[in-house]
C-alpha positions, 0 to 999 in steps of 0.5 A, a space after each residue: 492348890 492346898 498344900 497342907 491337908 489334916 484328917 482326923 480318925 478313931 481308933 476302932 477295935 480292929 486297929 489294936 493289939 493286945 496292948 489296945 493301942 494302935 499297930 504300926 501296921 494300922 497305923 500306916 494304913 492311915 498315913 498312906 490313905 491321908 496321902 490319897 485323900 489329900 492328893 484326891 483333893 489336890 486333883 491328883 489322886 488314884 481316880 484322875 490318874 486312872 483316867 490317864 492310865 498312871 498310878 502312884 507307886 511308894 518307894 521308900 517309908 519311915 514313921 517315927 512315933 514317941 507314943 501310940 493312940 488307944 483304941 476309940 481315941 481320936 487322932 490327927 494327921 497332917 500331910 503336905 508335899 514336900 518336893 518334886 523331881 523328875 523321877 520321885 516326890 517326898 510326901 511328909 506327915 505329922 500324926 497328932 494326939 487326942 489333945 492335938 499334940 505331936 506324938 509321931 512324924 512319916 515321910 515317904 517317896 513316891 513315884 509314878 508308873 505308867 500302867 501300861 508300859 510299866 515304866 516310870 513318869 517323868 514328872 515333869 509332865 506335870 508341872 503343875 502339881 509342882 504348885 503343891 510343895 512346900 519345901 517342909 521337911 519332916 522333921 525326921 531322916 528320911 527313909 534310910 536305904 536298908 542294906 541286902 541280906 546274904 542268903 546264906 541261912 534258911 529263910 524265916 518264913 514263906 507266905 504265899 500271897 493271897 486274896 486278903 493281901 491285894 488292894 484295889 489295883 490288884 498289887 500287894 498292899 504296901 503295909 502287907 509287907 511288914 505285916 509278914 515281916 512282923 507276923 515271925 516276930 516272938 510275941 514277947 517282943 511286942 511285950 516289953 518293947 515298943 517300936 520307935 521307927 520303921 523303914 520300908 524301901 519297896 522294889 519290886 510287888 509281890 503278884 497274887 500266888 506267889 510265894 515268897 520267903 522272909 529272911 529276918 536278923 536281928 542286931 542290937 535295937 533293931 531288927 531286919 527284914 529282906 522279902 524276895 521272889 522265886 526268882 531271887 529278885 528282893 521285893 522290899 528291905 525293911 528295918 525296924 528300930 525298937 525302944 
C-alpha cells in the first residue's frame, strides 16, 4: 500500500479572484479532491466504500499558506495518512510551487459513516488501511476547536441551500461552508490582507432548501464564523486567521 501520493494541477481562470491568485475556497477543493484521489488509489476511496454503503465524512480542516499560486502556474500537493483510531483518521498534506517549493501546509480529520444508519464506523473494521499511516505530521497545529458564538446579535447573513452548493453525495460540499462564510466579508479585506490560516470544524450538513443564518465577529487578525440550522443546531465553526 502507498503511503504518500502528489498531484500536480494548473490554476485555471475560474480558481482566482481579482487578485489572479488562487482562493482558499479553490484552494481547498484541491486538497479535499488530492485526499479522494489518493484514498481512490489505496482501495479506499468514495467508489469501494459505496459498495459497502460507507462514506467518508471530514470533521476538522486547517490550511496554512506562506504564499498563493497565480492563475495558469502549476502546483503540487502531496498527502499521505497520518494516523488511525477507532473513531477518526488525520490525512495531512503539503501543497508545492511551480519550482517545487513548499508554499503551504493542511491537515484534516475524518471519520466514517455508515449511510444507512447514519452512525459512526468503527475503523477497526478495517485494519488493513491501518497499513497507509505514516505517523508524519503536518508540520503545522492541527485544526483548533472553534468556540460557539452567543447569539446574542442579528445573524450576518441567511443562505438558503441550493443546487450549486450540493455534491455528489447530495450533501453540502465541505468548502460551501466558508464560501458563505467569506461571501459577508468587506471586499477591502481581501485588499489589503491575505489569509494566512483557516480552520473549519464540521458538525452537522446543511440539507437542500434549507436556510440557515451566519453569524460572524471579528477580534483582532482573525475573524469568525458560526453556521446554524433552523433548529439552532450549529452545523460548523470556522476561524480565519489574516496577514
Amino acid at each position: 500500500m502507498k503511503t504518500n501520493h502528489k498531484f500536480t494541477f494548473e490554476v485555471t481562470p475560474q480558481d482566482v479572484d481579482f487578485t489572479r491568485r488562487i482562493t482558499i475556497i479553490a484552494l481547498g477543493n484541491y486538497i479535499l479532491n488530492t485526499a479522494g484521489n489518493a484514498a481512490t488509489q489505496n482501495n479506499f476511496g468514495w467508489e469501494k466504500l459505496m459498495e459497502e454503503n460507507l462514506a467518508w465524512v471530514l470533521s476538522r480542516f486547517a490550511i496554512e499558506m506562506k504564499s498563493y499560486p497565480a492563475q495558469n502556474e502549476p502546483f503540487s500537493i502531496e498527502t499521505w495518512v497520518e494516523d488511525y483510531s477507532k473513531m477518526f483518521t488525520t490525512r495531512n498534506f503539503k501543497i508545492f510551487d511551480k519550482n517545487d517549493e513548499i508554499i503551504g501546509s493542511a491537515t484534516s480529520i475524518w471519520a466514517m459513516i455508515d449511510l444507512t444508519t447514519r452512525r459512526p464506523f468503527n475503523l477497526d473494521n478495517k485494519i488493513e488501511w491501518k497499513r497507509a499511516a505514516t505517523g508524519i505530521g503536518s508540520g503545522i497545529e492541527k485544526a483548533v476547536k472553534v468556540g460557539e458564538f452567543v447569539h446574542e446579535i442579528p445573524a450576518t447573513a441567511y443562505h438558503s441551500v441550493v443546487y450549486s452548493d450540493i455534491d455528489f453525495n447530495q450533501h453540502t460540499n465541505s468548502m460551501k461552508y466558508v464560501q458563505w462564510f467569506l461571501d459577508t466579508l468587506d471586499l477591502e479585506k481581501f485588499k489589503q490582507k491575505n489569509i494566512v490560516r483557516f480552520d473549519v470544524n464540521y458538525m452537522h450538513e446543511a440539507l437542500f432548501g434549507e436556510k440557515v443564518a451566519i453569524f460572524t465577529k471579528e477580534k483582532e487578525d482573525k475573524n469568525f464564523c458560526e453556521i446554524i440550522n433552523s433548529e439552532n443546531k450549529p452545523l460548523c465553526r470556522i476561524r480565519l486567521v489574516w496577514s
